[in-house]
N, C-alpha and C positions, 0 to 999 in steps of 0.2 A: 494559538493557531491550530485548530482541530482539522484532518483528512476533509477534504471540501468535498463533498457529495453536489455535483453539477446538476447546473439548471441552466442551459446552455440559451434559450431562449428569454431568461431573466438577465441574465450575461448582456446577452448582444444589444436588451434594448436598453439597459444601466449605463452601455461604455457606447454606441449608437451606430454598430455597426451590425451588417448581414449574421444571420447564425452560421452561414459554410465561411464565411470569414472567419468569426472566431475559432472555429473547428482548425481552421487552416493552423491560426497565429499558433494554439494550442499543442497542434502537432509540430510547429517551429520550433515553441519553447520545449518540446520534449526530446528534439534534435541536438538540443545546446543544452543537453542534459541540467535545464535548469526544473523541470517539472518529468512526474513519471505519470502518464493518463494510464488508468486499470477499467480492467473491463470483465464483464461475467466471464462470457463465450468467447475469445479470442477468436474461431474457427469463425464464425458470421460478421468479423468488424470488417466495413465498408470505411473508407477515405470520411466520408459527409455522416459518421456514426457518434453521437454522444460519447463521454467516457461515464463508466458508472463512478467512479472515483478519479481524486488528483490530489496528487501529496507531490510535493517539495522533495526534491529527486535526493538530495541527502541533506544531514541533522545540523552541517553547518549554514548552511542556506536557511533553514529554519530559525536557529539563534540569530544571523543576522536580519532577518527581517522581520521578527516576533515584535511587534510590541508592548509585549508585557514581557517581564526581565525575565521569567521561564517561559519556553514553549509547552504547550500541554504535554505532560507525559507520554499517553498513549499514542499521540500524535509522533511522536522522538521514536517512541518500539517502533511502529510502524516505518518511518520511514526509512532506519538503521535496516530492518529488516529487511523491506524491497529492493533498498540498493546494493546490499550485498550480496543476496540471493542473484538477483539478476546481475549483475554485474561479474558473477559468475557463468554467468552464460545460461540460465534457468530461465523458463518462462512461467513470469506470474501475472496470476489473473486475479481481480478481482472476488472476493470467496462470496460477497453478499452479506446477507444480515442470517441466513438460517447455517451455512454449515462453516465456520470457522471463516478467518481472517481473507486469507488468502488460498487459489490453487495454485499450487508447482508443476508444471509441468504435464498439464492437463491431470494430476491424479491424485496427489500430494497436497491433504488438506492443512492448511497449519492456520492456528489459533495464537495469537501474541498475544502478551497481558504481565500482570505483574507475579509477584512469588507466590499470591493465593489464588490466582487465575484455575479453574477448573476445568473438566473434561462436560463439561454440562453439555454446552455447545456443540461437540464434535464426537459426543458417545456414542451414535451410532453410524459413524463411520469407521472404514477399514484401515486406511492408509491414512492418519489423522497424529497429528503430535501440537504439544503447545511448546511456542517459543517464550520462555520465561524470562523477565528480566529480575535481577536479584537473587538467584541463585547462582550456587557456584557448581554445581556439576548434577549431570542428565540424573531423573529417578522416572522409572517407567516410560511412558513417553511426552515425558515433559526434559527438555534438553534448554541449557543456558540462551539463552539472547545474545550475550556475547562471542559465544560460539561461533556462528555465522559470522565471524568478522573476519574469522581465519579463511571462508572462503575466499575470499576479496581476492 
């Protein structure tokens, strides 16, 4: 089960309902903390706005409805990391495809990946760290995955 990049228009005419409909149910399901909808620009989201991403609000909701007996890895960082970041009271956005994963808090670039995950992505940025899973403690600005669970 890979992070769904929306196609909200594809969506509505697959399941046969209005696209501000599904906009609506969407922001339901992310009431009942069963889904987390991310987005670029938090500052410009309108009510009737796509999300640029949607992940599965936490990793056990993932395992239960994977059909295949792992859920993709990257898919698991990612999600462990949204819900704990925010769930601390952090605002995450959507990072896109050019500078790192996710933004924190409008400024806070962060990159999730695995133990050889690189700074490729996010080297010319300032405020910029990668959240690693498979290591066991921070080198430079790569800090553990599991870390973030202490915020919770």
């Amino acid at each position: 089960m890979l992070p769904y990049e929306v196609d909200i228009a594809k969506l509505s005419r697959t399941i046969g309902i209005e696209r501000k409909t599904v906009l609506k149910y969407l922001a339901y399901l992310e009431e009942a903390s069963l889904i987390r909808r991310l987005f670029t620009d938090l500052a410009s989201v309108t009510d009737l706005q796509k999300p640029d991403k949607i992940l599965l609000d936490n990793t056990n909701l993932l395992f239960a409805l994977s059909s295949a007996p792992m859920p993709e890895t990257g898919t698991i960082r990612e999600a462990f990391f949204c819900n704990q970041v925010s769930s601390a009271g952090h605002v995450v956005e959507y990072g896109g495809l050019k500078t790192g994963d996710f933004r924190i808090d409008g400024k806070t670039i962060v990159e999730v990946g695995g133990p050889d995950k690189s700074f490729q992505q996010i080297k010319n940025e300032q405020d910029a760290y990668v959240a690693a899973d498979g290591i066991e403690s921070a080198v430079f600005r790569k800090i553990p995955l599991w870390a973030f669970g202490f915020l919770y």
